[in-house]
BALOBA-1460 file (C-alpha; in Angstrom, 3 decimals):
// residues 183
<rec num="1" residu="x" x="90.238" y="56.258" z="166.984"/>
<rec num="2" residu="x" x="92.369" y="53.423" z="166.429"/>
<rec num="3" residu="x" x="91.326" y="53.337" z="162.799"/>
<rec num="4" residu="x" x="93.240" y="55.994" z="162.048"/>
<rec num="5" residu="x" x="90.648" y="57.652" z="159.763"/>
<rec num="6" residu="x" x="89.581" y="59.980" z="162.971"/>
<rec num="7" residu="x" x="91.949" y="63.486" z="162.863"/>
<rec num="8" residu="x" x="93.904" y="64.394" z="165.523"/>
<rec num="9" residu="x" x="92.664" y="67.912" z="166.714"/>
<rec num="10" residu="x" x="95.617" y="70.259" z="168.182"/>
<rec num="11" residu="x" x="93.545" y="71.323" z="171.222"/>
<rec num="12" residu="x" x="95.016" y="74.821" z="171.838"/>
<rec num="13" residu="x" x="94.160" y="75.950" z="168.142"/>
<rec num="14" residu="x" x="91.769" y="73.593" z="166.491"/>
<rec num="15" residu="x" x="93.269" y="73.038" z="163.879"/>
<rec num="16" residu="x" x="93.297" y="70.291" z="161.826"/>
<rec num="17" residu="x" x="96.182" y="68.728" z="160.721"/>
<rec num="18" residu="x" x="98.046" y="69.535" z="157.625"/>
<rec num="19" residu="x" x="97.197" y="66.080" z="155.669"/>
<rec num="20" residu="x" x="93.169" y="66.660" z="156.137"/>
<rec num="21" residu="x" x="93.160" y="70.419" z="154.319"/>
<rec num="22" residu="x" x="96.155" y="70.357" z="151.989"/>
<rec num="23" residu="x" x="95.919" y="68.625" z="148.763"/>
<rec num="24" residu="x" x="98.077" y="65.549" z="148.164"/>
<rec num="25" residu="x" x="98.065" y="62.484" z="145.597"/>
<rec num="26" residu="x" x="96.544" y="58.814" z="146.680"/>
<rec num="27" residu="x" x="95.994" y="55.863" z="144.831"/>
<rec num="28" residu="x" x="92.439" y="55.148" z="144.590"/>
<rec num="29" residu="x" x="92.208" y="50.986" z="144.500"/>
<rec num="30" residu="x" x="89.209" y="50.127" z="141.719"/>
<rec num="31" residu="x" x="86.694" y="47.408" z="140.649"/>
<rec num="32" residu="x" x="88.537" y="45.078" z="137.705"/>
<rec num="33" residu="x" x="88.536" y="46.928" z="134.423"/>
<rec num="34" residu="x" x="86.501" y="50.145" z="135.891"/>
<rec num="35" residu="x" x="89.231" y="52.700" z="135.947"/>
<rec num="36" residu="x" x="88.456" y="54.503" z="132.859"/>
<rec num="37" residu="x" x="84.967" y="54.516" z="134.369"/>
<rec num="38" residu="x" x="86.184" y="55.847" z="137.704"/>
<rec num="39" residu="x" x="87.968" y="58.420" z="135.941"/>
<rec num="40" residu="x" x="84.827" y="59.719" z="133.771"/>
<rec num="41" residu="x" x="83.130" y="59.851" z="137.241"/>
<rec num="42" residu="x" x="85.968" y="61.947" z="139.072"/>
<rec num="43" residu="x" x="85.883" y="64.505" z="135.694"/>
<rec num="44" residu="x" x="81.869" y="64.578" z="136.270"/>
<rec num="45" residu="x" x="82.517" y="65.468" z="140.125"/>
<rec num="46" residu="x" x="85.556" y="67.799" z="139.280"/>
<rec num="47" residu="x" x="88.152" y="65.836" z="141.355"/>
<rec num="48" residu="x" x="91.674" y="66.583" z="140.333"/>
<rec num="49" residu="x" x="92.952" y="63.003" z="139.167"/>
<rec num="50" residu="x" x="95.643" y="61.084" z="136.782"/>
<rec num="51" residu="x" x="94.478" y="57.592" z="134.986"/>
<rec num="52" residu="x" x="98.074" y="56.671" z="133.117"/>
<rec num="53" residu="x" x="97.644" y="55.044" z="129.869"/>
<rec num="54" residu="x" x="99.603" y="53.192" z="127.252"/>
<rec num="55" residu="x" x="98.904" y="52.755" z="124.028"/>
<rec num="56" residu="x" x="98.859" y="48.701" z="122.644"/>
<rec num="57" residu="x" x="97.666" y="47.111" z="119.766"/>
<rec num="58" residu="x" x="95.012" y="44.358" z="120.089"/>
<rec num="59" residu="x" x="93.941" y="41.545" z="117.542"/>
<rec num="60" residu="x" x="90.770" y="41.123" z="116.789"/>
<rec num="61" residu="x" x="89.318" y="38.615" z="114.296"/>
<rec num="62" residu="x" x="89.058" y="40.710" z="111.116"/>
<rec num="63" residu="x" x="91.382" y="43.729" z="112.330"/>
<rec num="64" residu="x" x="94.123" y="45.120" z="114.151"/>
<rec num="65" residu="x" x="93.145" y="48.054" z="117.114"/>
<rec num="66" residu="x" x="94.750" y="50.892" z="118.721"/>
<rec num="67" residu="x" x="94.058" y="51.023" z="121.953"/>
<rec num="68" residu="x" x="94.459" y="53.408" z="125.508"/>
<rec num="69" residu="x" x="95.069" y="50.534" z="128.681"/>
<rec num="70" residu="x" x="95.333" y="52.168" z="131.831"/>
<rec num="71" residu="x" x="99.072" y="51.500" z="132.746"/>
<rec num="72" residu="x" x="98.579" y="50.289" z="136.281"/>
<rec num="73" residu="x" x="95.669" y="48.161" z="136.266"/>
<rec num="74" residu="x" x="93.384" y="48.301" z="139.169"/>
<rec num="75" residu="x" x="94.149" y="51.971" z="140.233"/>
<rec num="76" residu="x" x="93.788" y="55.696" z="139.398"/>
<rec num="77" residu="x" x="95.584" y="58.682" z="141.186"/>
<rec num="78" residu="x" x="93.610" y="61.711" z="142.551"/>
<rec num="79" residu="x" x="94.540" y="64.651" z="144.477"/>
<rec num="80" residu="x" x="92.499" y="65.944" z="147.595"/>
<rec num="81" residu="x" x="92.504" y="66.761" z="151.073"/>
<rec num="82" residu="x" x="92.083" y="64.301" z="153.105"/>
<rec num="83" residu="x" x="88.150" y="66.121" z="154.754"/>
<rec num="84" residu="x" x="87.047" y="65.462" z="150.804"/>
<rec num="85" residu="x" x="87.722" y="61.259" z="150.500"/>
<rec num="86" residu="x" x="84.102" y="60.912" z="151.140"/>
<rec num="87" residu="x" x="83.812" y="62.336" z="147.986"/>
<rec num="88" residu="x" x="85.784" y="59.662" z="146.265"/>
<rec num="89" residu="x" x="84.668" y="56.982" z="148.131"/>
<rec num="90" residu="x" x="80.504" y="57.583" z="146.930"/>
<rec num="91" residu="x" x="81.997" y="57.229" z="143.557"/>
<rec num="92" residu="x" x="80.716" y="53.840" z="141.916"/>
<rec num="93" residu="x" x="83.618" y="51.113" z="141.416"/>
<rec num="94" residu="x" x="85.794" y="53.006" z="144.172"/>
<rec num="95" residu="x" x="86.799" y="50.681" z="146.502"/>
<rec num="96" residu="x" x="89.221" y="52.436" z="148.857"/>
<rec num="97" residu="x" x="91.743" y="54.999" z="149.133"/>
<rec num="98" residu="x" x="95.041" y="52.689" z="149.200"/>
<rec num="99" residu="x" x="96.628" y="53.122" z="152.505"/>
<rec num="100" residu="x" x="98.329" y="51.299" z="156.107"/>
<rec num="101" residu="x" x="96.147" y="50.623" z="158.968"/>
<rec num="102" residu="x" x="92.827" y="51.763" z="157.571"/>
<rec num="103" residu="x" x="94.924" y="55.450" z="157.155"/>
<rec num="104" residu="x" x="95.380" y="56.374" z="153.312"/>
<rec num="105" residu="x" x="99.128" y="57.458" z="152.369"/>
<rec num="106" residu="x" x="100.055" y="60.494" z="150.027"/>
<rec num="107" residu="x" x="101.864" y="59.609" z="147.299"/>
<rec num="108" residu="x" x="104.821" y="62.141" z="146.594"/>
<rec num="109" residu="x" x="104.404" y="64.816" z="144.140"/>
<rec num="110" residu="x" x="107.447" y="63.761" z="142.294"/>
<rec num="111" residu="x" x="106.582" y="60.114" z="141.676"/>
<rec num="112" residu="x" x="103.262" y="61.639" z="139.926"/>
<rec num="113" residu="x" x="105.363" y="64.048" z="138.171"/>
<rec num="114" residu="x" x="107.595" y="61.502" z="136.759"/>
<rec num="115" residu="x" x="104.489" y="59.582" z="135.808"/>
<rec num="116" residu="x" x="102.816" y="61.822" z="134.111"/>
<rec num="117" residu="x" x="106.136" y="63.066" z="132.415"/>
<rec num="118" residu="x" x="107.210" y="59.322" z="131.598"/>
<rec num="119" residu="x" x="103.826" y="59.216" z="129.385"/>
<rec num="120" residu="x" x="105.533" y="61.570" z="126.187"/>
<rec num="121" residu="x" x="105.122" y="58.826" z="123.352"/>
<rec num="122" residu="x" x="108.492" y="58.868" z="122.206"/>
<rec num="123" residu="x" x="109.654" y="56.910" z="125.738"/>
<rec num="124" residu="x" x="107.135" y="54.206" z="125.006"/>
<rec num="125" residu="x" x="105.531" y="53.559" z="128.551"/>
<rec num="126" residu="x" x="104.615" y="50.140" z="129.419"/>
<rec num="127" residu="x" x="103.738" y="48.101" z="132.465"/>
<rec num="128" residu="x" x="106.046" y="45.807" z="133.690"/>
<rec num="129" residu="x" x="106.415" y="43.850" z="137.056"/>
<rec num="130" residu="x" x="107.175" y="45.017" z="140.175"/>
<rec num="131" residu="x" x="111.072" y="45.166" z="140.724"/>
<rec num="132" residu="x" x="112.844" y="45.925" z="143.994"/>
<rec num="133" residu="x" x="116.280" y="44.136" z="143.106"/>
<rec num="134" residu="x" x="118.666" y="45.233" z="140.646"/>
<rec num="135" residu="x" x="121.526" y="48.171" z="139.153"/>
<rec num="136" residu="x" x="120.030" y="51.476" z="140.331"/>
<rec num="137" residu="x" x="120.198" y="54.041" z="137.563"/>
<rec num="138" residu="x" x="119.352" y="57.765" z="137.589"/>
<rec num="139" residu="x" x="118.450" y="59.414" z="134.222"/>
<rec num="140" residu="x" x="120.811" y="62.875" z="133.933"/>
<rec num="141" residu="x" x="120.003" y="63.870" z="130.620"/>
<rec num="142" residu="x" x="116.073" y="64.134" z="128.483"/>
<rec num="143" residu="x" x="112.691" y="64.505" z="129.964"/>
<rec num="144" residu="x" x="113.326" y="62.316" z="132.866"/>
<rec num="145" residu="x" x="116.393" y="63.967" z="134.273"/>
<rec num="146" residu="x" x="116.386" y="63.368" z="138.166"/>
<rec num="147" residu="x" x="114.056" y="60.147" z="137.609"/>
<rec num="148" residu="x" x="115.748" y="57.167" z="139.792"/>
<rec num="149" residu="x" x="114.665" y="53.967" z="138.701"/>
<rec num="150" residu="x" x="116.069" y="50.057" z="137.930"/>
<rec num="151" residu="x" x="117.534" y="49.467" z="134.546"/>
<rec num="152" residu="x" x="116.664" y="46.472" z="131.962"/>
<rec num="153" residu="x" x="118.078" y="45.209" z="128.609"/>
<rec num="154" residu="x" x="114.957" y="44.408" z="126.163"/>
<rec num="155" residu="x" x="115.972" y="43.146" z="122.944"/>
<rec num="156" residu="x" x="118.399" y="45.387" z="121.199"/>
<rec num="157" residu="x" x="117.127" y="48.748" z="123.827"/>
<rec num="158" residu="x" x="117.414" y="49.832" z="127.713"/>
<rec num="159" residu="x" x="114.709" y="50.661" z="129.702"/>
<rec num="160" residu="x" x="114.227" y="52.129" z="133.135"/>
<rec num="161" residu="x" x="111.359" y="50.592" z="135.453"/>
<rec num="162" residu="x" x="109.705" y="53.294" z="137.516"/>
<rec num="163" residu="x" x="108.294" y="51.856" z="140.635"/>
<rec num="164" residu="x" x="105.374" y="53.159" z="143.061"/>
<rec num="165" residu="x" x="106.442" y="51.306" z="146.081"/>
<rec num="166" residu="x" x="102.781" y="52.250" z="147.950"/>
<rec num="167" residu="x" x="100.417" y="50.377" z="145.114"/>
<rec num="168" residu="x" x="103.401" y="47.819" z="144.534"/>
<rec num="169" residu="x" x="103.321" y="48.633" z="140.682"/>
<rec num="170" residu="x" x="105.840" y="49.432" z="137.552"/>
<rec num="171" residu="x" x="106.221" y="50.888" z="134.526"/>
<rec num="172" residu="x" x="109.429" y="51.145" z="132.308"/>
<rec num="173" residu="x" x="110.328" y="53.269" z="129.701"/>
<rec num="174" residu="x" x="113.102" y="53.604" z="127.160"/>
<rec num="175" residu="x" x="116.134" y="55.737" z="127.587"/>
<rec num="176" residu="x" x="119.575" y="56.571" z="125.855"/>
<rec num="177" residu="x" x="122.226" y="54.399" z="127.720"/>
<rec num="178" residu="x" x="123.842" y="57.711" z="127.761"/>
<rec num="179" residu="x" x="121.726" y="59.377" z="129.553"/>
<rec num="180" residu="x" x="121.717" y="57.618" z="133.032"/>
<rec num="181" residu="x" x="124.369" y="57.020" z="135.481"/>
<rec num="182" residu="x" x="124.654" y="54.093" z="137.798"/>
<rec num="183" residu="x" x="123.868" y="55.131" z="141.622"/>
């Protein structure tokens, strides 16, 4: 039991706990390079899941290319109750459910949200490293109102990196300087 990947049973109503039936979002860790794989296999298994992309342009030889990275390399998000990770974890290229003392840990439905919501084109997504120092910002105005995040100066624009504290990743995307506040 000390793995924590046994459920604790309430013994006067056997019931499981709430985190094994009710749907919540992990971060599924991958093989290098496999997520859009991963995320084929999860569609072919009908698993609720979220692969964010960017879009970036790579040079090839002869040509210039359009293409969809996934914007946190290494991981993809899926939803389930906790009695289903078996499911996940036969997938090919999974390699765990990210998580503390062999126990995987929910993701909040917000930060997902504000992924998936952060994606619209015209914000211009991109990864960027990991930040846990700096002027807190809160976006009050656009598609990201509510969104608390760490603000940056690039060039001539200001961007707001959006950090997932469980998979130790970040993305930033561009806002109005008028639309944030300072927290």
């Amino acid at each position: 039991m000390s793995s924590g990947l046994s459920p604790r049973i309430d013994s006067e109503t056997c019931n499981w706990p709430a985190e094994y039936v009710e749907p919540r979002w992990y971060a599924v860790y991958t093989c290098a390079n496999q997520e859009k794989r991963v995320a084929d296999q999860f569609v072919q298994r009908c698993l609720e899941h979220f692969l964010p992309t960017f879009e970036t342009v790579r040079r090839w030889k002869d040509r210039k290319v359009r293409i969809q990275q996934p914007l946190f390399s290494g991981y993809v998000f899926i939803r389930l109750a906790l009695r289903d990770r078996l499911r996940v974890l036969q997938v090919p290229n999974v390699v765990r459910l990210v998580g503390f003392n062999g126990s995987p840990a929910a993701l909040p439905d917000q930060e997902i949200e504000t992924l998936r919501t952060s994606l619209n084109p015209e914000l211009g997504a991109a990864p960027h490293p990991y930040l846990k120092e700096g002027k807190r910002v809160r976006v009050v105005r656009g598609p990201l109102v509510g969104t608390e995040g760490i603000l940056i100066r690039r060039k001539s624009a200001f961007r707001v990196v959006l950090s997932i504290d469980l998979i130790m990743r970040a993305a930033s995307v561009e806002v109005d300087v008028a639309d944030i506040e300072r927290i």
